[in-house]
C-alpha positions in Angstrom: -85.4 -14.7 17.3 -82.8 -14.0 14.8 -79.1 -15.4 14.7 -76.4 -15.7 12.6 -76.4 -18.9 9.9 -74.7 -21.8 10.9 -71.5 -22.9 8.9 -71.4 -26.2 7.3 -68.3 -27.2 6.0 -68.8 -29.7 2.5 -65.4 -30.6 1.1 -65.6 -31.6 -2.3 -63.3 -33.4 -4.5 -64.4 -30.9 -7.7 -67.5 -28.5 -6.8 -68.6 -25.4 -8.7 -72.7 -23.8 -8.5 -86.4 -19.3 -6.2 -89.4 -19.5 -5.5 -92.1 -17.9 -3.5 -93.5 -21.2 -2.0 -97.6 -22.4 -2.2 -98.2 -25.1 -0.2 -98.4 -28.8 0.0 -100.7 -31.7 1.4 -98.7 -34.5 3.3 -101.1 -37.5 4.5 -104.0 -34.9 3.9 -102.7 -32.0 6.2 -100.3 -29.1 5.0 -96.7 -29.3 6.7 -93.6 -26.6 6.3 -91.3 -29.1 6.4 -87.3 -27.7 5.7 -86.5 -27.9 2.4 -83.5 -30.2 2.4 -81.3 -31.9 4.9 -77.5 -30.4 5.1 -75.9 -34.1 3.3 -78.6 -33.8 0.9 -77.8 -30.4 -0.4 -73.9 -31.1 -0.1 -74.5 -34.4 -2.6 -77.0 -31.6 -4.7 -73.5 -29.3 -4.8 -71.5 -32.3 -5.8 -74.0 -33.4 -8.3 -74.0 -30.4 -9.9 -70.3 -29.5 -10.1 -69.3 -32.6 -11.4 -72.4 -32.1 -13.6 -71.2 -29.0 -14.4 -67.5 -30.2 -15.1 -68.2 -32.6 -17.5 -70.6 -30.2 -19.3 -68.1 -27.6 -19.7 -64.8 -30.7 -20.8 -67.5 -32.0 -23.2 -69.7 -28.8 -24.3 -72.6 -30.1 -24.7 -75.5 -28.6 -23.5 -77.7 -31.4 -22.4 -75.1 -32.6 -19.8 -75.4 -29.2 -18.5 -79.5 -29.1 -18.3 -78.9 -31.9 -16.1 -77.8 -29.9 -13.5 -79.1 -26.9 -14.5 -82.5 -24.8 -14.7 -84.0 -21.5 -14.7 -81.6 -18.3 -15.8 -78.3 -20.5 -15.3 -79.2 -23.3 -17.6 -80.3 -20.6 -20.0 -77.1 -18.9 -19.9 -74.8 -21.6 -19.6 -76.7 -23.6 -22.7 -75.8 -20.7 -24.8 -72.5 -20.3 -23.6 -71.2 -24.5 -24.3 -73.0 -23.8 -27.8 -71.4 -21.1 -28.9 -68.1 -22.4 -27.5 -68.3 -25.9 -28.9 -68.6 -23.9 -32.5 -64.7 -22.7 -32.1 -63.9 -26.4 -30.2 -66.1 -29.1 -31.5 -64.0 -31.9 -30.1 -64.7 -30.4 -26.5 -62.0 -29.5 -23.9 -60.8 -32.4 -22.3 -57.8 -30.3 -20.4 -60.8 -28.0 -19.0 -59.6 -27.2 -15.4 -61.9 -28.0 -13.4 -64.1 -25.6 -10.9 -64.0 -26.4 -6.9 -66.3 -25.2 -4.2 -65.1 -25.6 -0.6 -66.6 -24.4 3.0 -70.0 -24.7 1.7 -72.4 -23.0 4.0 -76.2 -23.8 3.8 -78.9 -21.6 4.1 -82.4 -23.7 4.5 -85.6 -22.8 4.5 -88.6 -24.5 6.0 -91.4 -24.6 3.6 -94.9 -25.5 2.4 -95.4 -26.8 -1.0 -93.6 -26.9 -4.2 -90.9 -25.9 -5.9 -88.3 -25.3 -2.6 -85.3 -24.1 -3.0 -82.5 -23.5 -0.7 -79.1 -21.5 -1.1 -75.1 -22.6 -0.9 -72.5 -20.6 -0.2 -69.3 -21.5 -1.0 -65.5 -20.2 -1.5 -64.3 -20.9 -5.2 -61.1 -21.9 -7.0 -61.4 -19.1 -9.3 -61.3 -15.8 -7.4 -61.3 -14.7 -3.9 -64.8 -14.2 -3.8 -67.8 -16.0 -2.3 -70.4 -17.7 -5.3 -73.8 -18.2 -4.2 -75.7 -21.0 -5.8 -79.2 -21.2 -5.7 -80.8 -25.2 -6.4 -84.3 -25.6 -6.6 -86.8 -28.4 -7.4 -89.7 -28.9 -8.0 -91.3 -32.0 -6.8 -89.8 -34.7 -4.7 -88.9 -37.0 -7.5 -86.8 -34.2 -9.2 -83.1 -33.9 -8.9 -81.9 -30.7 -7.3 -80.6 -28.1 -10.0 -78.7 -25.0 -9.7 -80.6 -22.1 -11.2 -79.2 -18.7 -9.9 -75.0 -17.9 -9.6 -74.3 -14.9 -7.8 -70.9 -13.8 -7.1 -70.1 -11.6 -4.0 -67.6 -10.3 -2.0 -67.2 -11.5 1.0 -68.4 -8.4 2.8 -71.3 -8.4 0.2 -72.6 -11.6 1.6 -75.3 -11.1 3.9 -76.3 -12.5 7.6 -79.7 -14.5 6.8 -82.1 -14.3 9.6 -82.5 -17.9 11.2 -85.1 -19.3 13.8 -84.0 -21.5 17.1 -83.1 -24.3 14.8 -81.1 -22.6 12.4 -83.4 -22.6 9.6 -83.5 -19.8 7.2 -86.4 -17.8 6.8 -87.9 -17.6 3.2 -89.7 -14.0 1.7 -93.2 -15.3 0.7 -94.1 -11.8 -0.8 -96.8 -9.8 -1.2 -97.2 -7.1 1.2 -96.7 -8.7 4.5 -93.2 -8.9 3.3 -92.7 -5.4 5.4 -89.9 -4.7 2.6 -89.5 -1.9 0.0 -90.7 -3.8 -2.5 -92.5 -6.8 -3.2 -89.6 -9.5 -4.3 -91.6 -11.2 -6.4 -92.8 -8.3 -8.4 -88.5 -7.4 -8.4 -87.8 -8.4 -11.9 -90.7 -6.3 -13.2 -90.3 -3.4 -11.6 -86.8 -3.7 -12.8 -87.3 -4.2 -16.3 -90.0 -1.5 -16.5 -87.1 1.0 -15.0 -84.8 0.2 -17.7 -87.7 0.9 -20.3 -88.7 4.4 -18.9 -85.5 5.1 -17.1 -88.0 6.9 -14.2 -88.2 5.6 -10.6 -86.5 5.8 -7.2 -86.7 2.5 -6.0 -82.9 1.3 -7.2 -79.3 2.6 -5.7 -77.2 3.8 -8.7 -74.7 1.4 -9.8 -73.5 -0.4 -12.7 -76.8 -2.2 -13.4 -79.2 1.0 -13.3 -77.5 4.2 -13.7 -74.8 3.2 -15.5 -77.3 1.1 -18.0 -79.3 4.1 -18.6 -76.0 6.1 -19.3 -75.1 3.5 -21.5 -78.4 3.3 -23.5 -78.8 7.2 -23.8 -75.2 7.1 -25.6 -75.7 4.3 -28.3 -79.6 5.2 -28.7 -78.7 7.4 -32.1 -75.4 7.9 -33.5 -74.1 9.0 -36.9 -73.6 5.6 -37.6 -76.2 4.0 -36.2 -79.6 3.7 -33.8 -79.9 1.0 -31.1 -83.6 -0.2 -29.7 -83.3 -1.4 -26.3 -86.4 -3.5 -25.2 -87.1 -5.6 -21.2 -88.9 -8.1 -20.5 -89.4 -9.6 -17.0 -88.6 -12.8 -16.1 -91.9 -15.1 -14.8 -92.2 -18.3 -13.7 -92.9 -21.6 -13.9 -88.9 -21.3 -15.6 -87.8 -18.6 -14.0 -89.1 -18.1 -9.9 -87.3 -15.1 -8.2 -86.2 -16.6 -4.7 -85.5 -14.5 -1.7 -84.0 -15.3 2.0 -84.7 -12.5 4.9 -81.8 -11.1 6.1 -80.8 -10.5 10.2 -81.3 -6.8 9.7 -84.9 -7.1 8.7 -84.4 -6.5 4.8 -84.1 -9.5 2.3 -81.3 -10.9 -0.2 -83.5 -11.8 -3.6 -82.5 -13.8 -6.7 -84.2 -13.3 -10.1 -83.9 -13.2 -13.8 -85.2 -10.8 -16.7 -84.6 -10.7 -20.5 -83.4 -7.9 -22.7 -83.1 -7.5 -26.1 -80.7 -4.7 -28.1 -81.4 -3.7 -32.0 -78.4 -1.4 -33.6 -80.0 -0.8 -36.8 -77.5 0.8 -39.2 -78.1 4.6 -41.0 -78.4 5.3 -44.3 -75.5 4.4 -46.4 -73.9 2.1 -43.5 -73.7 -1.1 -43.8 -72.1 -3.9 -40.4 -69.2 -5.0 -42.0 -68.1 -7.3 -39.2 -69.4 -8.2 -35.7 -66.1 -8.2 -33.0 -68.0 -10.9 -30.7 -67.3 -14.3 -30.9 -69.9 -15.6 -29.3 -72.3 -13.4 -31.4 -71.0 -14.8 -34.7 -71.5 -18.6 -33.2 -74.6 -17.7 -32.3 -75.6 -15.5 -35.3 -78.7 -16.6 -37.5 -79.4 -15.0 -40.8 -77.1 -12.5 -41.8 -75.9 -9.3 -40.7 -76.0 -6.2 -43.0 -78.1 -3.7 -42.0 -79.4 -4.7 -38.3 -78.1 -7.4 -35.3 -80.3 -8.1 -32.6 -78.9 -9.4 -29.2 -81.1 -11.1 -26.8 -79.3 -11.9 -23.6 -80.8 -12.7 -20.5 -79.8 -11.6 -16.8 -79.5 -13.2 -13.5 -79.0 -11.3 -10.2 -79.0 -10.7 -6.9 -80.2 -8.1 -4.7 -80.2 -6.5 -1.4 -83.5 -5.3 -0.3 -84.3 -3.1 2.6 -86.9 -3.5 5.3 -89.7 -0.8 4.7 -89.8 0.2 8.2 -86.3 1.6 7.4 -86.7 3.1 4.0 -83.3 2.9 1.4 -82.8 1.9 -2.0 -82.3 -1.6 -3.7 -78.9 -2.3 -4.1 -77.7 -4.8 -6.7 -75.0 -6.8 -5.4 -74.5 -8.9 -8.3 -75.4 -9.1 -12.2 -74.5 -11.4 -14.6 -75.5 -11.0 -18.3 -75.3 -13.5 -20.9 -75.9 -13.7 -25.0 -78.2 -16.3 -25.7 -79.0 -15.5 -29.3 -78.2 -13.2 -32.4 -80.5 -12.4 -35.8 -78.7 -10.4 -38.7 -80.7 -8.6 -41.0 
């Protein structure tokens, strides 16, 4: 039986921000147990966003691994670093990110890591941001490690049994979807290297990629090398909840890495990115290499039903720069 999610409302005083599952022995037998009560993961959102808070007045990175893991914590450690170049002293007037009418989507499941999924409205923009946390033993503190940012008619109705649990994607190919979601950032990644394949809805994080790479591949100036790698666990698990139409939402990560090697008798002269010069090791003459990594989320269809991927969200972050 499918229904829609239940809404939990969590009002927090300041509140900002996967894993196909194995299984687990509890007093000798395996139970799918839900991942996390509803108070528990609303003291995991507070955790984090006053985690997050203090990591972002103070930037400094470790305060942020605290609440923090997978692509997020990757992204954000490179974002407080490059920022506390320009501010070392912090920002102590940082204003300060709230998440309200948290609604909880959570899974029952065997083994570890779990994960589960928060949805939430935010004091920056009229959207909904969707947090994944995730752990990986009981002894572990919940950590955010996925941020997606959707619309509100971009947020999906997850599929939920009697209880109003949601229903995780375990993969493989009983998943009865278009494509495996843990195989996702892969198949991605391999896409943006050959720039062949049917599988992904045109958009700004496929089409208009390969558009983009086609037009700074070789100029008069210059040539850029693009080069993808996915994503794999243990650091970074791609998560995904079943949706009520059959299909899936999925979370996952994948790295990429850009080369703009300049032509004969060109030289960089300056690089008009701040957080590429905090970042920047060695120095820039001839070539700068970006390596950012990506985190997003996707909407995948049931196979029965046919259709394309669609990304819903994608969020791209610099987390290092080489001169040469």
């Amino acid at each position: 039986m499918r229904r829609r999610m239940p809404q939990v409302t969590a009002v927090l005083s300041a509140t900002a921000l996967l894993t196909l599952t194995g299984c687990v022995t509890v007093d000798g037998e395996r139970a799918v147990v839900p991942a996390v009560t509803k108070a528990e993961a609303a003291k995991a959102l507070q955790r984090f966003t006053d985690g997050y808070n203090r990591a972002n007045r103070e930037l400094d990175p470790a305060l942020g691994a605290r609440v923090e893991t997978g692509a997020l914590q990757t992204m954000g450690e490179a974002d407080l670093k490059a920022r506390r170049v320009k501010n070392p002293d912090g920002l102590p007037d940082y204003p300060p990110l709230k998440l309200t009418d948290a609604r909880f989507a959570i899974p029952r499941q065997a083994g570890w890591p779990k994960f589960f999924v928060a949805d939430t409205d935010s004091n920056r923009d009229d959207n909904r941001w969707l947090l994944v946390f995730t752990r990986s033993a009981l002894d572990d503190p919940w950590k955010a490690a996925y941020l997606s940012i959707l619309s509100r008619d971009e947020v999906p109705e997850f599929a939920v049994d009697e209880d109003g649990y949601a229903e995780p994607v375990t993969g493989g190919r009983g998943s009865a979807l278009v494509t495996d979601p843990a195989k996702i950032s892969k198949t991605y990644t391999d896409y943006l290297g050959s720039g062949e394949g049917d599988l992904f809805a045109d958009g700004y994080a496929t089409s208009a990629q390969l558009a983009y790479r086609k037009r700074e591949s070789k100029t008069p100036k210059y040539w850029t090398q693009f080069a993808d790698q996915p994503a794999r666990p243990p650091q970074y698990r791609t998560v995904a909840l079943r949706t009520e139409d059959g299909g899936a939402l999925a979370f996952f990560a994948a790295h990429h890495t850009q080369k703009q090697t300049m032509a004969e008798g060109f030289t960089i002269n300056k690089i008009n990115d701040q957080k590429a010069n905090a970042l920047l090791t060695g120095k820039a003459e001839k070539s700068l290499t970006l390596v950012r990594i990506s985190q997003s989320a996707v909407s995948i269809p049931p196979e029965e039903d046919g259709g394309k991927v669609v990304f819903l969200n994608r969020l791209e972050g610099l987390t290092a720069a080489r001169g040469g």
